[in-house]
C-alpha positions as CSV (number, residue, x, y, z in Angstrom):
1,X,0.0,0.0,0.0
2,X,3.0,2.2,0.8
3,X,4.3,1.5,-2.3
4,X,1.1,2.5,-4.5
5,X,1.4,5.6,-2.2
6,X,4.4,6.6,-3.0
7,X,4.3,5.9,-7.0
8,X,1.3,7.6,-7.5
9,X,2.9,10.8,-5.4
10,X,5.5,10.4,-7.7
11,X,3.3,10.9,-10.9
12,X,1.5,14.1,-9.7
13,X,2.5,16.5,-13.0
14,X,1.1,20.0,-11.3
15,X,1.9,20.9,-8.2
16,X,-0.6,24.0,-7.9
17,X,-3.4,20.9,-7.9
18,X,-1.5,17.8,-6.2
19,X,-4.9,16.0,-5.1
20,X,-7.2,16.4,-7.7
21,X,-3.8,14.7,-9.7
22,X,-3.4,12.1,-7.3
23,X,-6.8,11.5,-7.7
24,X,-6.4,10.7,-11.6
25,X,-3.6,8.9,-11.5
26,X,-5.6,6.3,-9.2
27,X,-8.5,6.4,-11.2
28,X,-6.1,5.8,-14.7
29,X,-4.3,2.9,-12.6
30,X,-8.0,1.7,-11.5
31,X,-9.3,1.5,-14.9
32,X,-6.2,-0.5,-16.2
33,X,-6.5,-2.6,-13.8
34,X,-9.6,-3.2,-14.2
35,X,-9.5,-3.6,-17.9
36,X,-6.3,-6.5,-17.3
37,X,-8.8,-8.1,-15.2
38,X,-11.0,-8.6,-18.0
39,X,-9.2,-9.3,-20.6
40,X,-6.0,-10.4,-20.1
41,X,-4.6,-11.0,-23.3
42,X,-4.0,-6.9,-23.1
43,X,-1.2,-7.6,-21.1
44,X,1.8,-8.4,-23.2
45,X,4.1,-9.2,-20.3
46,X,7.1,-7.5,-21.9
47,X,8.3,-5.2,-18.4
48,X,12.1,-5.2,-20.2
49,X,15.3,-4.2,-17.5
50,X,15.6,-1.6,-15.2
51,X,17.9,1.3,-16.1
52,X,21.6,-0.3,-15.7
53,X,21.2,-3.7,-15.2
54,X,23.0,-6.4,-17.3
55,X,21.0,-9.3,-18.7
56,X,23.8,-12.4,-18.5
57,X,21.2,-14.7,-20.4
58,X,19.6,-17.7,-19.3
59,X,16.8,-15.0,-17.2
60,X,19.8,-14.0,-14.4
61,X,20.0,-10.0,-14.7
62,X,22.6,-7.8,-12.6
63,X,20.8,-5.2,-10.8
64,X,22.0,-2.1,-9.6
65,X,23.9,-1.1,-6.8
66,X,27.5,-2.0,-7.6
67,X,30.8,-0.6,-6.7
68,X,31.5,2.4,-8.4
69,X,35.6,1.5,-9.2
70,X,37.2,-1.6,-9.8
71,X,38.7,-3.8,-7.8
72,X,41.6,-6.4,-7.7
73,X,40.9,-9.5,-5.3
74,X,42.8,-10.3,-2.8
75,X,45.6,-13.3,-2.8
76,X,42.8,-15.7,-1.7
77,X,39.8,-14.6,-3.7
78,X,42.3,-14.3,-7.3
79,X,43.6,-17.7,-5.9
80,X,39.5,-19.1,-6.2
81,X,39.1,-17.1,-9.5
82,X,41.7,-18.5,-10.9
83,X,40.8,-21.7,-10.1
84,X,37.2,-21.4,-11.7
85,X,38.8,-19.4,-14.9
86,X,42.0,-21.7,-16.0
87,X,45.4,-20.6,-14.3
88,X,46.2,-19.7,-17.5
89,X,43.8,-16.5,-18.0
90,X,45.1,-12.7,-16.8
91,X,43.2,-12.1,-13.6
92,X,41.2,-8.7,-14.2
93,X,39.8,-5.8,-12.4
94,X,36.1,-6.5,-10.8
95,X,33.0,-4.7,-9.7
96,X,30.7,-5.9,-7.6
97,X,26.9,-5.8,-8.0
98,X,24.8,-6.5,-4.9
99,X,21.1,-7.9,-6.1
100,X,20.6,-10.7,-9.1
101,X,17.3,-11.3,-10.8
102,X,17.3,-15.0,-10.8
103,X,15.1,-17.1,-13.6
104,X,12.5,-17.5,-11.4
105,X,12.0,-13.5,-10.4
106,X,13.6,-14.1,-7.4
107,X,16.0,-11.2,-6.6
108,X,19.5,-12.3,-4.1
């Protein structure tokens, strides 16, 4: 509910009439709603990525936060990458990303 709250209050375009706006917004979102409800082959399920994720196939998706410079592993952690990348393979500079969409919708 908090949520809904806070995306409609988001959406208010004037702010010399902020209610009767809110007020719209709900109504537009009712009547979509409503109109899904009905007939659901309106919905064409395409929602697409949020700004600055990275789709690595197979439906995992990188989501936003990450670190904002690079960094090189410690001995350990290059030690493990290596491991999982061939000995063989220059060990790069990382970033970090904090969330991942899994398959499933499930974000870790």
């Amino acid at each position: 509910m908090e949520r809904t709250i806070g995306n409609l209050g988001q959406e208010i375009r004037q702010p010399s009439k902020p209610y009767e706006n809110l007020a719209e917004e709900g109504v537009w979102r009712s009547r979509v709603n409503a109109l899904l409800a009905i007939m659901p082959e309106l919905d064409d399920g395409i929602k697409g990525h949020p700004k600055g994720s990275v789709d690595l196939k197979d439906g995992y998706i990188l989501l936003h936060k990450r670190d904002k410079r690079p960094w090189l592993p410690t001995r350990e952690e290059a030690r493990i990458i290596g491991d999982f990348i061939g000995q063989d393979q220059p060990l790069q500079h990382f970033r970090r990303w904090a969330r991942l969409r899994l398959p499933n919708g499930q974000i870790v």
